[in-house]
N, C-alpha and C positions, 0 to 999 in steps of 0.2 A: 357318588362321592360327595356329591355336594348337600345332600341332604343327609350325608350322618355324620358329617367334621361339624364339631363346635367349635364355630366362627370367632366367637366372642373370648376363647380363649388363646387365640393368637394378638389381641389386644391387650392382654394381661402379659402375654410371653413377650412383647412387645415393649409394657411398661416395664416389667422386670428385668427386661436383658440394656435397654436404657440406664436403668439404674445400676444392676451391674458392671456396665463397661461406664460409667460416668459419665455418658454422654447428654450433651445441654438440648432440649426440647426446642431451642429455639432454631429456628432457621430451616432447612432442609429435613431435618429429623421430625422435627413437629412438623412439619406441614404433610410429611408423608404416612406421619401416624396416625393426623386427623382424617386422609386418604383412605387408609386403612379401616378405620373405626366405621366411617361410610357404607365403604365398600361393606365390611364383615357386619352390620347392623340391616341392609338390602338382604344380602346370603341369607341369614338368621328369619328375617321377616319372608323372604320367598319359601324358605326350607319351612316353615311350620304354616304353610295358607296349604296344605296337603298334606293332614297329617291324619296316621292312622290311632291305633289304640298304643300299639310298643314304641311307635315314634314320638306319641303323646307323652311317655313318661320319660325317654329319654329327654325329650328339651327341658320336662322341669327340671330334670337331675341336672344336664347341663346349667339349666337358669339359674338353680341354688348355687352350684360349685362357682359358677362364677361372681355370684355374688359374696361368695362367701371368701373367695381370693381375692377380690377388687378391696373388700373392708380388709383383710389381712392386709394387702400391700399398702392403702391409706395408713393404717394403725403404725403399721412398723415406718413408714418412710416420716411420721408426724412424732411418733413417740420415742421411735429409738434411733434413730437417722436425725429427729429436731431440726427437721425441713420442714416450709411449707410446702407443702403439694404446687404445681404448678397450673395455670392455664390449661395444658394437656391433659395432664393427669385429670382435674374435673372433667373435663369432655370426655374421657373415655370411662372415668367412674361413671358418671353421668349416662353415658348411652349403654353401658352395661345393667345399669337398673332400669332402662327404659328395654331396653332388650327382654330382662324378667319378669317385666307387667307386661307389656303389651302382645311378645310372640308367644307368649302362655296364654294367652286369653287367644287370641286366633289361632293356635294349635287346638285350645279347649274347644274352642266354637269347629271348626273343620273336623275333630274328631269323632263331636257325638254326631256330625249331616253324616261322615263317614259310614259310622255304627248306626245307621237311621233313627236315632234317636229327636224325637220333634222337638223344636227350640220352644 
């Protein structure tokens, strides 16, 4: 289970249900999301240090998708919302891009030792 849930987009579901229910990042909320963001960016880095060829592509498709809703939810909570993003919200944009460079490059690297391919 834990190696085929995408971690990173309970961080997202996270920010969006925040902003849905209008809840303020500050205090108990934030502190449990920066918890959160922690926790699911470990999961994400242990789930791709043993990665095969079909889990290989799953994480990138994972890593796009959620790169690609962390910018959606920036975009709308800046442009049509005309908020600034909060403290929060960067930390978890933030570790959602460090999520798609870095466990894609250690899925990359664990998949081709997997497939004996020499480094």
């Amino acid at each position: 289970m834990i190696a085929k849930f995408p971690w990173m987009l309970l961080v997202i579901a996270y920010l969006i249900g925040a902003e849905y229910l209008h809840l303020s990042m500050s205090g108990n909320i934030g502190y449990g999301f920066v918890v959160l963001v922690i926790v699911a960016f470990f999961l994400e880095m242990f789930k791709s240090g043993d990665a095969g060829v079909v889990s290989f592509f799953f994480d990138q498709f994972w890593a796009i998708v959620g790169v690609g809703l962390a910018s959606a939810l920036l975009s709308y909570l800046f442009f049509v919302e005309g908020k600034e993003p909060t403290f929060y919200h960067w930390i978890g944009f933030t570790m959602i891009v460090a999520d798609a460079l870095l466990n894609s490059v250690n899925a990359y690297r664990t998949a081709l030792r997997n497939i004996d391919v020499p480094n």
